[in-house]
C-alpha positions as CSV (number, residue, x, y, z in Angstrom):
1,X,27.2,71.8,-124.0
2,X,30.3,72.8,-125.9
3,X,32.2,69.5,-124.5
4,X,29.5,67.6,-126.2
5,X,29.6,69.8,-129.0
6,X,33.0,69.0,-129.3
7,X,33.2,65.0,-128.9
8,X,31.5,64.3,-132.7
9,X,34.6,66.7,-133.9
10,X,37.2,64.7,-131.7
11,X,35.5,61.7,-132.8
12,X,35.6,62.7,-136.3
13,X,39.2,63.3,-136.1
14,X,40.4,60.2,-135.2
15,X,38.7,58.3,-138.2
16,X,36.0,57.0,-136.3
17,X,32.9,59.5,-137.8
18,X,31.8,56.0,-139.7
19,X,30.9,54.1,-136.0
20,X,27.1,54.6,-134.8
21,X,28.3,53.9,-131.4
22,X,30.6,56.9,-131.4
23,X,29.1,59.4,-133.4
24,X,26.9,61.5,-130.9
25,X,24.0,63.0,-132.6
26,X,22.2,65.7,-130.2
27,X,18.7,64.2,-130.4
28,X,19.2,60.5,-129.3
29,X,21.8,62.6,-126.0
30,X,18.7,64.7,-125.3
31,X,16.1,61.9,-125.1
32,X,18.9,59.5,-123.3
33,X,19.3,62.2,-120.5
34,X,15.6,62.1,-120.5
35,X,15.6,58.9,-119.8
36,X,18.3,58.6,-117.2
37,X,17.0,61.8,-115.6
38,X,13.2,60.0,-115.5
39,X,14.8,56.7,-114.4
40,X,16.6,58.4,-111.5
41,X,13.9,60.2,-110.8
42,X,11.7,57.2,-110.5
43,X,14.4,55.6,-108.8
44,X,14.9,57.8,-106.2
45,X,11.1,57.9,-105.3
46,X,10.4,53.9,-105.4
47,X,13.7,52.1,-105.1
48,X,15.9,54.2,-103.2
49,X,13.9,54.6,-100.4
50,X,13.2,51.0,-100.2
51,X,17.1,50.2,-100.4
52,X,17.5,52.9,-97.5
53,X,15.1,51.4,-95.6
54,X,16.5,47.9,-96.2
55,X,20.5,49.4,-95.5
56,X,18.8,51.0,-92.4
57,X,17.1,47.9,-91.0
58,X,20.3,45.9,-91.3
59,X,22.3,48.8,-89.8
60,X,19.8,48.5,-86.8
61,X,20.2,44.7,-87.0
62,X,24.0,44.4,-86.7
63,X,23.5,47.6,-83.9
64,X,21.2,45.1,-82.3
65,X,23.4,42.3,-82.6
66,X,26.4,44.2,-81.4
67,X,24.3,45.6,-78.3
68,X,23.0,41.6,-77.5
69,X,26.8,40.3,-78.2
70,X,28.2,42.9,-75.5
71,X,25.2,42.4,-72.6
72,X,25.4,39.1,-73.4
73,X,29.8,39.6,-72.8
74,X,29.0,41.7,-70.1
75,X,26.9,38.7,-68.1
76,X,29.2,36.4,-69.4
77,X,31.8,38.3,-67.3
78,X,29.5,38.6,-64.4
79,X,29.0,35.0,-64.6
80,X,32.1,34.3,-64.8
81,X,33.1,36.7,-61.8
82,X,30.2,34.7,-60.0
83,X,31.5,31.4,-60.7
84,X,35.3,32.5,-59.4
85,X,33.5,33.8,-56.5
86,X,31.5,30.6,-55.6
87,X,35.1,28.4,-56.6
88,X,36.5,30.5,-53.7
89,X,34.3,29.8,-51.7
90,X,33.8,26.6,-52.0
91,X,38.0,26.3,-51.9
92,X,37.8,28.0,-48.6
93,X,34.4,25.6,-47.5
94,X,36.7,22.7,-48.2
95,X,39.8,24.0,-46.4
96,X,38.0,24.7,-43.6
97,X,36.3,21.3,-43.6
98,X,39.7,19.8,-43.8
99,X,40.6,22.2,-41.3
100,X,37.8,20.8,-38.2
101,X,38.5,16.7,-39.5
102,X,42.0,17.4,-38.8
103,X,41.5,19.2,-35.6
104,X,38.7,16.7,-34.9
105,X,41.3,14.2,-35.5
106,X,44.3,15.3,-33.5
107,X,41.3,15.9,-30.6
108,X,40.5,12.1,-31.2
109,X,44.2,11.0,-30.8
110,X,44.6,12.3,-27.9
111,X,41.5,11.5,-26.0
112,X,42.7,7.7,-27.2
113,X,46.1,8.3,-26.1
114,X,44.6,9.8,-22.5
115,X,42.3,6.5,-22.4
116,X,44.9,4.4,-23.1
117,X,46.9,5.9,-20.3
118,X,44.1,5.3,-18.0
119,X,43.2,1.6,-19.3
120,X,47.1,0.9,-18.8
121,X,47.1,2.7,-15.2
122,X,43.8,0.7,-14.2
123,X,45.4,-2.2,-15.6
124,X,48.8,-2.0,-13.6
125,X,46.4,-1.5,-11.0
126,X,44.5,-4.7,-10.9
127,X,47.6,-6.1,-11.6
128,X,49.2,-4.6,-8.2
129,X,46.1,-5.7,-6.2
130,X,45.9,-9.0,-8.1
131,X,50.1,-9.5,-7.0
132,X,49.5,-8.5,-3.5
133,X,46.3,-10.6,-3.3
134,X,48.5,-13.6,-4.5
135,X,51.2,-12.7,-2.2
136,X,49.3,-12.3,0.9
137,X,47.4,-16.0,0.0
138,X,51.5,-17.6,-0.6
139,X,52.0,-16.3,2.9
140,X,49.4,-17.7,4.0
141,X,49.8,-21.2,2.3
142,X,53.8,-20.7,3.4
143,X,52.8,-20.0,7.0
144,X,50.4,-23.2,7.2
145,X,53.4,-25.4,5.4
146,X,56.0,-24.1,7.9
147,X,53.1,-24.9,11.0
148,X,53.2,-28.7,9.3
149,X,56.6,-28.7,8.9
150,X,57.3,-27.6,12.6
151,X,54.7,-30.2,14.4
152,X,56.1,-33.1,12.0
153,X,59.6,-32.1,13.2
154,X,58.8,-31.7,16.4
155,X,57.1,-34.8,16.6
156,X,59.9,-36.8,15.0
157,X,62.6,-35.2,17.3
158,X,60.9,-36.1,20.3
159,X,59.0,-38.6,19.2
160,X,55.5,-38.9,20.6
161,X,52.3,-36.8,19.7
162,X,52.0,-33.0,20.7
163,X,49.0,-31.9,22.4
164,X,47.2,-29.9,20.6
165,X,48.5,-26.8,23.0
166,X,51.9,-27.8,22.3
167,X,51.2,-27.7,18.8
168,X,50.0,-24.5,18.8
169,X,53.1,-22.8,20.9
170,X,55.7,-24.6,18.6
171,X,53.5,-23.1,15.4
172,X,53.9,-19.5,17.1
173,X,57.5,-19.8,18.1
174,X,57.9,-20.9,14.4
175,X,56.0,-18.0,13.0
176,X,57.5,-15.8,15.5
177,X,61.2,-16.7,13.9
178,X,60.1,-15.9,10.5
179,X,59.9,-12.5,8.9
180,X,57.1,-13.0,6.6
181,X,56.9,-8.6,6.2
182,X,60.3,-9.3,4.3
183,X,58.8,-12.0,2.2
184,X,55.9,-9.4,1.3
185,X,58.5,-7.0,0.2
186,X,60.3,-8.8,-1.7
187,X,57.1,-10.3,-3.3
188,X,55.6,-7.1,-4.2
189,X,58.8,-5.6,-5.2
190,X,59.5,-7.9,-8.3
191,X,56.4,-6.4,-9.7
């Protein structure tokens, strides 16, 4: 009480006694601390706790928020995880799918490359029978031309018909002479 005791001196001193606003008269302090004391009071029974309540509902709700925002990070990160797993997988699904078609491929090749072969060897084959079928049916036709050729020079050399015995020694002694196994050979061996 002495400091306010003092102000209105202070005041006073400084030529300022004449201003209401600064002139401090003990009464009007009393009943103003009355009223800031009853307003406080009232204050801290009706508002105050209301304002708590409000500052401690909006503490909870960032709290909240913060709690949802990390679980919500935390299965963001498990999805994530999840999703680099599955990518993995699916990386090492493909590969291995490329894998088999290439194996599957290569195995293809060369089952056509073994068919081929065998096509081409049944091929030279036929080809070999077809040859030797042709050259055994030129001997043939060669051997009858030669038989002709013989009885019409025989005929012409001596000059009257052969019997038909006659004929048929001069066609032997003919065929006899002529080495139709080398013709064969040399047919078959241009192939």
């Amino acid at each position: 009480m002495e400091l306010l005791s003092a102000i209105p001196s202070i005041a006073a001193e400084e030529g300022g006694g004449d201003n209401p606003l600064i002139s401090i008269e003990l009464g009007v302090m009393i009943w103003t601390l009355i009223a800031f004391g009853t307003t406080l009071y009232v204050l801290s029974k009706v508002a105050f706790p209301r304002i708590a309540d409000a500052l401690d509902r909006r503490r909870q709700a960032i709290e909240d928020s913060i709690e949802s925002a990390q679980r919500t990070k935390v299965e963001a990160d498990e999805l994530l995880d999840e999703y680099r797993a599955r990518l993995k997988e699916a990386r090492e699904q493909a590969e291995d799918i490329v894998s088999r078609a290439r194996k599957a491929a290569e195995s293809l090749e060369d089952e056509s490359k073994v068919q081929a072969t065998r096509q081409r060897e049944e091929l030279m084959a036929a080809a070999r029978r077809d040859i030797e079928a042709e050259t055994r049916r030129s001997l043939e036709e060669i051997r009858r031309e030669v038989a002709n050729l013989t009885i019409v020079a025989t005929e012409k050399v001596t000059r009257k018909a052969l019997t038909e015995e006659d004929q048929r020694r001069l066609v032997e002694e003919a065929l006899g002479e002529v080495d139709f196994s080398t013709l064969a050979k040399e047919g078959t061996g241009r192939s």
